[in-house]
Structures are given as C-alpha cells and as structure tokens.
C-alpha positions in Angstrom: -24.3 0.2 18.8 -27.8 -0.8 17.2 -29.2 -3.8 16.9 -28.4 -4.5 13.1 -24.5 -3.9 14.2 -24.6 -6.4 16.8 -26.0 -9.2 14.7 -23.2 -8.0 12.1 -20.5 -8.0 14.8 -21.8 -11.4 16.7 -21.9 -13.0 12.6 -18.5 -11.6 12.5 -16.8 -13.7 15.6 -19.1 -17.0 14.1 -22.2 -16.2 16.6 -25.8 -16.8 15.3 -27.7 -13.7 16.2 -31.4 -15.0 15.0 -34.0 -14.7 17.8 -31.7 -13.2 20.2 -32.9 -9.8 22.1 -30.0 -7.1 22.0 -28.8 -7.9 25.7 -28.4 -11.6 24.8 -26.5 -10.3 21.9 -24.4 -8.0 23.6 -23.5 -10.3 26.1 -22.8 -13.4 23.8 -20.4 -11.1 21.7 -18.5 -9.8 25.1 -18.1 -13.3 26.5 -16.7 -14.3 23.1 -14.3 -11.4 22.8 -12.9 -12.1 25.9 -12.7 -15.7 25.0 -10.6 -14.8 21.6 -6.9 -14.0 22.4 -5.1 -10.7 21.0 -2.1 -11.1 18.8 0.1 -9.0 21.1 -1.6 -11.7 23.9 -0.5 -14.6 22.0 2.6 -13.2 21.8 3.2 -12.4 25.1 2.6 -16.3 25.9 4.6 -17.6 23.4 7.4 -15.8 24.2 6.7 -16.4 27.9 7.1 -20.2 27.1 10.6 -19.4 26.0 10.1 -19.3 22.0 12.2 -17.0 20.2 10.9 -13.3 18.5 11.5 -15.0 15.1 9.8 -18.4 15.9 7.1 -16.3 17.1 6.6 -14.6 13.6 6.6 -18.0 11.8 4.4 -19.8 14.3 1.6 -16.8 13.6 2.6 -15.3 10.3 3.5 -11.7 11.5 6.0 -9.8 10.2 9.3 -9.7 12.7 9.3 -6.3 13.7 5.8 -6.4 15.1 6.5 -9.8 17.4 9.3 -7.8 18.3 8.0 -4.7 19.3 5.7 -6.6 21.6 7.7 -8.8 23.3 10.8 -5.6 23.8 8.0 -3.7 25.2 6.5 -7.1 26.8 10.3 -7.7 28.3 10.7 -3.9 29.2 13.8 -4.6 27.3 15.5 -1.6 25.9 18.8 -2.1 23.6 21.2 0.0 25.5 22.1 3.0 23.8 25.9 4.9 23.9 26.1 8.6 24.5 27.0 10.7 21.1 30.3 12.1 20.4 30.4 15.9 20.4 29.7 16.9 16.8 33.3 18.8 14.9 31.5 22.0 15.9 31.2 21.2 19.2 34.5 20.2 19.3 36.1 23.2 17.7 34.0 25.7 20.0 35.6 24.1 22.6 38.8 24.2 21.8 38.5 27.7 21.0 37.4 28.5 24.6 40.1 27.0 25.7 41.9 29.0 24.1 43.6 27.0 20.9 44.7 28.8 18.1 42.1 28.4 14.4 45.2 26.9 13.1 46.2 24.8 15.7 42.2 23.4 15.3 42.6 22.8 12.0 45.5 20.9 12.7 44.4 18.7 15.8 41.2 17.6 14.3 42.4 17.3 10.8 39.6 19.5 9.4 39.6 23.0 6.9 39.9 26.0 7.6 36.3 27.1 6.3 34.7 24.4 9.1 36.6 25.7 11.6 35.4 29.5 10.8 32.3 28.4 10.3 31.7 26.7 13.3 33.0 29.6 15.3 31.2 32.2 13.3 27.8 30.7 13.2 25.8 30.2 16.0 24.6 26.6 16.6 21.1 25.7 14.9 18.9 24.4 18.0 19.6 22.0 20.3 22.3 20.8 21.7 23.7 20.0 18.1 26.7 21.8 16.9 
C-alpha cells in the first residue's frame, strides 16, 4: 500500500494523516480497525445478549436475511430438513421390479399410462432423481 493510500484509508476511518511517517500511519489505521466492530461482530453480540434476528435488523438497519444468516451460522443452527419422497418414477420402477403389472401401476398410484411407460422406458436423467 503507498503512502498516498494510507493517508486516504486513515482519512477514511476519521484519522488525520498530516506529519505522520508511513509506520505511524500504518499502525494508527490497524489499531483503529481493530478498535471498529464488524457488522457480522455486532451481530454476534447482540444476539448473544438475547435480542431477537428481527430486533437485530431494526437496531442496525440490515436487511433480515443477512442478520439471519449470521446468527444461523453464529448459532450453528440448521433448520432440520425431511428426507424427499421417491419421485412417481421412482416409484413406478419399483413397483415394476417387484413385479406389478403396468396396469396395476397405473391403478395404485393413480397415474397414466404414458408416465408409467415412460418412466419404465427411459432411463433416469442423473442423479438419484427419477
């Protein structure tokens, strides 16, 4: 970083860079990055103190989903997620291994014909998707 950039930077976080040499500079500007707390930081404290995710947002004008992110990941929170039902195709490939009739598929699982066909005739694209 030159010197010019410094004295930007240090005018930037409200430091007077007149008749300081570069390591004074660089110095002054550390100590008073260190001194100024992130968002994500103030966050973390806030919601440490036991302030809600929205309350958070308010309090330092963020959007929601940003407070939120940080505190979920913060929290090491994770919203609990189901398993997925097999897809039709899935399900009519298995009951065709089992030995069902086409017919009988369309019947049990209240689907056409063509679908049933379809899913038996076509391989499955990628995946474990059917």
């Amino acid at each position: 970083m030159t010197y010019k950039d410094l004295q930007r930077h240090a005018r930037e976080l409200g430091l007077s860079p007149f008749g300081k040499s570069q390591a004074q500079l660089e110095a002054e500007i550390q100590q008073a990055s260190n001194a100024t707390p992130t968002k994500s930081s103030q966050i973390r404290a806030l919601h440490d103190e036991g302030y809600s995710v929205s309350e958070i947002a308010q309090m330092l004008n963020l959007n929601y989903s940003f407070a939120y992110g940080v505190v979920q990941k913060h929290t090491g929170a994770r919203k609990e997620t189901t398993p997925r039902p097999p897809s039709r195709s899935q399900q009519i490939r298995e009951l065709a291994e089992t030995g069902v009739a086409r017919k009988e598929i369309c019947t049990r699982l209240k689907v056409t014909y063509s679908l049933v066909y379809n899913a038996l005739n076509n391989p499955p694209k990628g995946g474990t998707k059917g």
